[in-house]
DRENPA-3360 file (N, C-alpha, C; in nm, 2 decimals, always signed):
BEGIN
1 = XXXXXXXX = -1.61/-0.59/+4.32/-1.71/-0.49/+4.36/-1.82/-0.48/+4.25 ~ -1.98/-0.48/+4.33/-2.07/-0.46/+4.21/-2.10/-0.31/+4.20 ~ -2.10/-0.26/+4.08/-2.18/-0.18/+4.11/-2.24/-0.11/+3.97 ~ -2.30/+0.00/+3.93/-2.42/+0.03/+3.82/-2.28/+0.03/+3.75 ~ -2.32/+0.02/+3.60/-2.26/+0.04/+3.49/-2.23/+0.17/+3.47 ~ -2.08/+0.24/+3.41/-2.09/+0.36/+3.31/-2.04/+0.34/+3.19 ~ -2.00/+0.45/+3.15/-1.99/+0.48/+3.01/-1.84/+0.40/+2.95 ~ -1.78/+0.44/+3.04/-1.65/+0.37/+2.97/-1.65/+0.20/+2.99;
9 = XXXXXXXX = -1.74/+0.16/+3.05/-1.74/+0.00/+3.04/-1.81/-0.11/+2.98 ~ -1.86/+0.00/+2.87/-1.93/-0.06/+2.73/-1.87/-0.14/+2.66 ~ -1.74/-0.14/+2.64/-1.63/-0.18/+2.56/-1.63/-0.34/+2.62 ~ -1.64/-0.34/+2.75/-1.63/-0.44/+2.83/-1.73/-0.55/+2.85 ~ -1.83/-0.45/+2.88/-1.96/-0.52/+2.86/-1.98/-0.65/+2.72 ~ -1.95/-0.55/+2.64/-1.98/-0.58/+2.46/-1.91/-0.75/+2.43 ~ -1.76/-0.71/+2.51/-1.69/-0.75/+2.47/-1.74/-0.97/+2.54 ~ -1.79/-0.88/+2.71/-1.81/-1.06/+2.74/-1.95/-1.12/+2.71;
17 = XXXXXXXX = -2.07/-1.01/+2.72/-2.15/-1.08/+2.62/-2.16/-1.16/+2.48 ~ -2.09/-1.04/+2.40/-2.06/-1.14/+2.30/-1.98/-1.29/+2.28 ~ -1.90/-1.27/+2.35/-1.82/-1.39/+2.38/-1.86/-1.49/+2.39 ~ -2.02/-1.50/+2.48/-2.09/-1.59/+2.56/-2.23/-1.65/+2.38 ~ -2.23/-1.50/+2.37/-2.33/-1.52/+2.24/-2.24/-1.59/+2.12 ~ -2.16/-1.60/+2.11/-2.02/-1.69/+2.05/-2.12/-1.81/+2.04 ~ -2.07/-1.84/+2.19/-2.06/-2.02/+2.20/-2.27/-2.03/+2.22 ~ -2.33/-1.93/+2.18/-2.50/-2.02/+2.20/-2.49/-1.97/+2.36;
25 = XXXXXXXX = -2.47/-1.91/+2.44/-2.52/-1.89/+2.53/-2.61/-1.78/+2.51 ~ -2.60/-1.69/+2.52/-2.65/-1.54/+2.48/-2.72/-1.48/+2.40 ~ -2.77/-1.37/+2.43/-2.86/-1.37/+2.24/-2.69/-1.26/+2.24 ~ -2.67/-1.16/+2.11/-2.54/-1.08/+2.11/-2.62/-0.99/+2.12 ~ -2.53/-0.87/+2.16/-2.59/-0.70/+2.20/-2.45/-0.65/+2.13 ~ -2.53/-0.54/+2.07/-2.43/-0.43/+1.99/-2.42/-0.36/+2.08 ~ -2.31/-0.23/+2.05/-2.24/-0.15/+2.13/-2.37/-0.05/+2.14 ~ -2.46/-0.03/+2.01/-2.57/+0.07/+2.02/-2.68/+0.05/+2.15;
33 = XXXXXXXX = -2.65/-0.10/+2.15/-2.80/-0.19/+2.24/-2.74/-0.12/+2.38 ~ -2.65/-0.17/+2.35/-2.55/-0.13/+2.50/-2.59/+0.01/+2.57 ~ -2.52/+0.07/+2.47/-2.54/+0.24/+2.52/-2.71/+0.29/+2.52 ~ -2.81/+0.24/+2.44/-2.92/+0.26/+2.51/-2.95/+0.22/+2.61 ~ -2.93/+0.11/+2.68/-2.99/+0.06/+2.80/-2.89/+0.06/+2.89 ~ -2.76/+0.11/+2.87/-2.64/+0.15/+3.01/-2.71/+0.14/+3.16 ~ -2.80/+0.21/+3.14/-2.86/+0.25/+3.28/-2.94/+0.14/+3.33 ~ -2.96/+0.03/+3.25/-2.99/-0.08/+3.31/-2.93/-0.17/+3.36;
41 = XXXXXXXX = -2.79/-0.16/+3.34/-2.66/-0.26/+3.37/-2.58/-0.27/+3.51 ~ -2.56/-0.34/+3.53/-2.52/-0.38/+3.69/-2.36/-0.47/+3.62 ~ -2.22/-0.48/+3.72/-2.15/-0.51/+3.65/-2.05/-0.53/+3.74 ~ -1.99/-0.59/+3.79/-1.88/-0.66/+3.88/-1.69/-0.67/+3.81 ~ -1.66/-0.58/+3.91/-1.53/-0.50/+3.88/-1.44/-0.57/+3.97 ~ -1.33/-0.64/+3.95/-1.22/-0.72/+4.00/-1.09/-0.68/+3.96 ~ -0.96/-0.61/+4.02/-0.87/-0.55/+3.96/-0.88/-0.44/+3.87 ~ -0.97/-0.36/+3.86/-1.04/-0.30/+3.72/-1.04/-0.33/+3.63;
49 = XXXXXXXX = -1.07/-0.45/+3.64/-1.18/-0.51/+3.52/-1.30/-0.56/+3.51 ~ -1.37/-0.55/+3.43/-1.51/-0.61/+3.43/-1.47/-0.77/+3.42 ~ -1.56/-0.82/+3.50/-1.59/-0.95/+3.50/-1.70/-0.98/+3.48 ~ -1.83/-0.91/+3.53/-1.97/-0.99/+3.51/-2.03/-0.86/+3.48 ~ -2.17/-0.91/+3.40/-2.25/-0.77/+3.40/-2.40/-0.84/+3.43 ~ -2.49/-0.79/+3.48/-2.65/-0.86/+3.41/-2.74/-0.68/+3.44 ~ -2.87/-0.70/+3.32/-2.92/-0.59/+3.33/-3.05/-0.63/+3.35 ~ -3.15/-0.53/+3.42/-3.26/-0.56/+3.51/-3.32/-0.40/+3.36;
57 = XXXXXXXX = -3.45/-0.46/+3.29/-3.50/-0.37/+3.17/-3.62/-0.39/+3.25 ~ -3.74/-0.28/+3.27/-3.80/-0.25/+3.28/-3.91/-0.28/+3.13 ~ -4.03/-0.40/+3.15/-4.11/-0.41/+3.01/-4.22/-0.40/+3.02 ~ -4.29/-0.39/+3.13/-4.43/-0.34/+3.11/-4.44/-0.29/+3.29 ~ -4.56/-0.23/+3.29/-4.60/-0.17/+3.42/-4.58/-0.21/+3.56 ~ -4.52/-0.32/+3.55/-4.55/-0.44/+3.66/-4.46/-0.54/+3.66 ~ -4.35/-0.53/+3.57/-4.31/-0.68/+3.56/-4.15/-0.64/+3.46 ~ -4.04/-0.68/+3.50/-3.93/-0.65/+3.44/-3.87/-0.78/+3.38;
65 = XXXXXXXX = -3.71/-0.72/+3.34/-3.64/-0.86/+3.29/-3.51/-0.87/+3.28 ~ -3.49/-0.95/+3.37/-3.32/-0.97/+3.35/-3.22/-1.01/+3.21 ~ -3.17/-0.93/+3.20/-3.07/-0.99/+3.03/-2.96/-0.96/+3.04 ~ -2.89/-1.06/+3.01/-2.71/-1.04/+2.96/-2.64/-1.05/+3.07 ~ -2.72/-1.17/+3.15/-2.58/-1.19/+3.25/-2.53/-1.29/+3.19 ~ -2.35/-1.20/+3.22/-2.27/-1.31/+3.17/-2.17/-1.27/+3.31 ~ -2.09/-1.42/+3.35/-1.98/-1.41/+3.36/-1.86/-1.44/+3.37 ~ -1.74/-1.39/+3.37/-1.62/-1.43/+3.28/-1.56/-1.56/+3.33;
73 = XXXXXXXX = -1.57/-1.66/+3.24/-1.49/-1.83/+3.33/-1.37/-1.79/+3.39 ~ -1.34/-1.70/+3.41/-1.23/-1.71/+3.54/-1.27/-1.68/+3.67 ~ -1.41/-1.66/+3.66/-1.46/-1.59/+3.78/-1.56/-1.64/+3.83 ~ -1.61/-1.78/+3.74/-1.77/-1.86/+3.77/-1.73/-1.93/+3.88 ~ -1.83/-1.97/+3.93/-1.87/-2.07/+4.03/-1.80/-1.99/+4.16 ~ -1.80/-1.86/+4.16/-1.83/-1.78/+4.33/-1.91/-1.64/+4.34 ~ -2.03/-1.74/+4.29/-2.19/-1.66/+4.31/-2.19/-1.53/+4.29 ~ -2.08/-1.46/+4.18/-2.11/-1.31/+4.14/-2.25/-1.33/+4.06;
81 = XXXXXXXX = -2.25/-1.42/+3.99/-2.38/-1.43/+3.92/-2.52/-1.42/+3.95 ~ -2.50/-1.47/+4.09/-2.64/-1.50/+4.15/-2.63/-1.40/+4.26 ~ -2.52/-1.33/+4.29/-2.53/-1.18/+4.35/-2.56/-1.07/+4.28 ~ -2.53/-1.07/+4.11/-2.63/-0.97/+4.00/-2.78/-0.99/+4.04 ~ -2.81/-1.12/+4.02/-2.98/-1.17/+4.03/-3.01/-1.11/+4.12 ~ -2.96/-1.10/+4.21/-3.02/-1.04/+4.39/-3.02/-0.90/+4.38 ~ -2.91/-0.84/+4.28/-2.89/-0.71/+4.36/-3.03/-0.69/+4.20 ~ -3.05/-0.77/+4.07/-3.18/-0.71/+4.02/-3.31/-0.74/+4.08;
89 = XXXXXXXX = -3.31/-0.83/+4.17/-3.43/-0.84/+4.23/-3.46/-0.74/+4.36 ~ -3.39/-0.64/+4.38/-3.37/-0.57/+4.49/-3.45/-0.45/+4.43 ~ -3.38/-0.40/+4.29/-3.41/-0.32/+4.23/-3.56/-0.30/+4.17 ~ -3.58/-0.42/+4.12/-3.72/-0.43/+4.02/-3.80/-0.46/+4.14 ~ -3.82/-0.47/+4.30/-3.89/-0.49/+4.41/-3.90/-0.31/+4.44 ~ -3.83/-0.24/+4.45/-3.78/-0.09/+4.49/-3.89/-0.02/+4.37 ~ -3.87/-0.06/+4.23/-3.91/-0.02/+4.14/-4.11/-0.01/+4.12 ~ -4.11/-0.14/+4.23/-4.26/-0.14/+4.20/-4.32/-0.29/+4.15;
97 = XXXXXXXX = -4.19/-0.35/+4.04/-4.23/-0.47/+3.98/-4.27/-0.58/+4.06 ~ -4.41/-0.67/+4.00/-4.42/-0.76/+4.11/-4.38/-0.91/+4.05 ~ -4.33/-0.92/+3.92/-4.26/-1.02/+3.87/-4.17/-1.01/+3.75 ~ -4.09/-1.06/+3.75/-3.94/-1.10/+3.68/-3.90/-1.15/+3.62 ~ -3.90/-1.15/+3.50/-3.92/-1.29/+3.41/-3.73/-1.30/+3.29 ~ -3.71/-1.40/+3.25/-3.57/-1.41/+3.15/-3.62/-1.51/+3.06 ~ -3.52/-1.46/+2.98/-3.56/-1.56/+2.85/-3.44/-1.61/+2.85 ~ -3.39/-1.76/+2.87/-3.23/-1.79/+2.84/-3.24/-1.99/+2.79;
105 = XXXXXXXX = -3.15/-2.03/+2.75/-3.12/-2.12/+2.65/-3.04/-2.19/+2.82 ~ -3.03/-2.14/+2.94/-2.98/-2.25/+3.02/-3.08/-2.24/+3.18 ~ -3.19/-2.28/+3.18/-3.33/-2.27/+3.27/-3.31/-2.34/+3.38 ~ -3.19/-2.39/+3.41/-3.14/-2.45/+3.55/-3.12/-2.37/+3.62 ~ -3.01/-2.30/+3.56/-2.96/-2.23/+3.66/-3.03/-2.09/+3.75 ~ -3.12/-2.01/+3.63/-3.23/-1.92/+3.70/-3.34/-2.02/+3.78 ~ -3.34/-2.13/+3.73/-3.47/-2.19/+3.83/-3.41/-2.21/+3.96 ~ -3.23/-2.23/+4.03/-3.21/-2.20/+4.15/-3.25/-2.07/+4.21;
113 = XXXXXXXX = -3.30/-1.95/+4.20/-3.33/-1.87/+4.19/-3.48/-1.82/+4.26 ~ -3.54/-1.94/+4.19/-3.68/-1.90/+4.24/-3.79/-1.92/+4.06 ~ -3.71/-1.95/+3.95/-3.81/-1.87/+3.89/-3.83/-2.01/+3.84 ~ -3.98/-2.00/+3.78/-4.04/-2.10/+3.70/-4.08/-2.12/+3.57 ~ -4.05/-2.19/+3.49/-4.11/-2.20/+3.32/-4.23/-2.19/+3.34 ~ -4.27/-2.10/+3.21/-4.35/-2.05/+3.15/-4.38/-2.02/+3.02 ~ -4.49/-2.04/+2.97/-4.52/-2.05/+2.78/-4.50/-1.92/+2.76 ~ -4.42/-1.90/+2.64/-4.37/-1.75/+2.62/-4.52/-1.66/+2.60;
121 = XXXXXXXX = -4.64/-1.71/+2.58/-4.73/-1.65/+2.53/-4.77/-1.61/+2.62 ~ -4.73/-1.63/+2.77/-4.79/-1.59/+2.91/-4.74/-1.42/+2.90 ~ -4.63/-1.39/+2.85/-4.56/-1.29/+2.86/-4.62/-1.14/+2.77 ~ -4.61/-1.04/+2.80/-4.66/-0.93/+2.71/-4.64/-0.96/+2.60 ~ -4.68/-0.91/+2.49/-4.68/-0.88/+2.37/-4.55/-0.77/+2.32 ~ -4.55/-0.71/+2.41/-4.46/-0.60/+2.38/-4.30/-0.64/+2.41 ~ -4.28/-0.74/+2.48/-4.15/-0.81/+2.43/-4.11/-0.85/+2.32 ~ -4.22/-0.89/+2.27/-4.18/-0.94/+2.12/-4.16/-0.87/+1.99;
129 = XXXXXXXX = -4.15/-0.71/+2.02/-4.11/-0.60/+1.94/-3.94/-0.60/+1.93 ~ -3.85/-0.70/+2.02/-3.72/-0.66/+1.99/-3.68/-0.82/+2.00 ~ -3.78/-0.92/+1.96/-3.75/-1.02/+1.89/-3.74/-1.00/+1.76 ~ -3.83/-0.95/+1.70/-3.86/-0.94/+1.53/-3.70/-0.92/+1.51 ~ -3.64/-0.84/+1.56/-3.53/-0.84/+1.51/-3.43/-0.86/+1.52 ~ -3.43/-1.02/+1.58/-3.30/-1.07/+1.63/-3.24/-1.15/+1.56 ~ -3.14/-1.23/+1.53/-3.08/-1.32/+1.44/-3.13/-1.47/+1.45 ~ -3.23/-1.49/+1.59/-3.24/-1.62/+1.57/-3.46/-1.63/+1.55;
137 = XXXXXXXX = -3.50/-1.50/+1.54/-3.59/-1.48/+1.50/-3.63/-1.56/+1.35 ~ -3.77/-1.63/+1.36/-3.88/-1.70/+1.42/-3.84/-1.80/+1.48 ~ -3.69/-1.87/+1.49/-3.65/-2.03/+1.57/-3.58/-2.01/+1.68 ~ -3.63/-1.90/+1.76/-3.54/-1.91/+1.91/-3.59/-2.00/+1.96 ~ -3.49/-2.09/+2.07/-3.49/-2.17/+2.17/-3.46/-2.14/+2.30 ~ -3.51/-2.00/+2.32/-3.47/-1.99/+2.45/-3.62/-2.00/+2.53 ~ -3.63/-2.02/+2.68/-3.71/-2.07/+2.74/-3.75/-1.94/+2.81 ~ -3.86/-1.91/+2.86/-3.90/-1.83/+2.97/-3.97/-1.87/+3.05;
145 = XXXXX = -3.89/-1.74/+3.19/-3.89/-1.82/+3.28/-3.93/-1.72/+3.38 ~ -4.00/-1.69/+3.47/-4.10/-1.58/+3.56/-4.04/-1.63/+3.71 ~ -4.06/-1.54/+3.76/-4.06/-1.51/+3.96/-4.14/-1.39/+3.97 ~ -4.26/-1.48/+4.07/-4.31/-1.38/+4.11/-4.24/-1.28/+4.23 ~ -4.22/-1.19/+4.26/-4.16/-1.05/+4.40/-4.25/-1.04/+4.49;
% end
């Protein structure tokens, strides 16, 4: 079952992002990162447990961003993943946004999707206010990648 994030499933959240940010998939998100942006989180519940999460953030007037879909290898390859993507592109369409953009280290998979590379410079400026303070800050390798809605 998908459905919005709450409070008690931070733990959960934390716990498979990081996991993923382990192995280089992911950037990592603290429990703080977490609990500020809760209400951005979408999150797929099997047995009661979390399995998958991805969050749809809102970054400029027009234009949002998918982050931190992860989900759990016992559960890949039957399209909970790309049912987050849909149920964030439902949302940031509802919202007003008229493109979508992710930053990720694996550009195959969102390019099934619809979305296309793009030079990060295409992107606001005001993204780059919670780069400065990431661990792989000035040598990220992640790619960005846009759909227009």
């Amino acid at each position: 079952m998908i459905r919005k994030a709450r409070l008690q499933d931070v733990e959960a959240i934390h716990a498979l992002i990081n996991k993923f940010a382990g192995k280089g998939f992911l950037l990592p998100r603290s429990f703080l990162g977490i609990y500020e942006s809760l209400r951005d989180f979408w999150v797929c519940e099997i047995n009661k447990r979390i399995v998958a999460c991805c969050a749809l953030h809102i970054t400029w007037k027009d234009l949002c961003e998918i982050r931190s879909l992860a989900v759990s290898s016992r559960v890949q390859n039957k399209g909970i993943g790309g049912d987050l993507i849909k149920i964030a592109f439902c949302e940031a369409k509802e919202m007003g946004c008229k493109s979508i953009f992710v930053l990720t280290f694996i550009p195959g998979y969102f390019k099934r999707f619809g979305f296309r590379k793009v030079s990060k410079d295409k992107l606001p400026h005001k993204i780059w206010a919670e780069c400065i303070s990431c661990s792989k800050f000035p040598d990220c390798k992640e790619i960005a990648l846009v759909k227009k809605l």
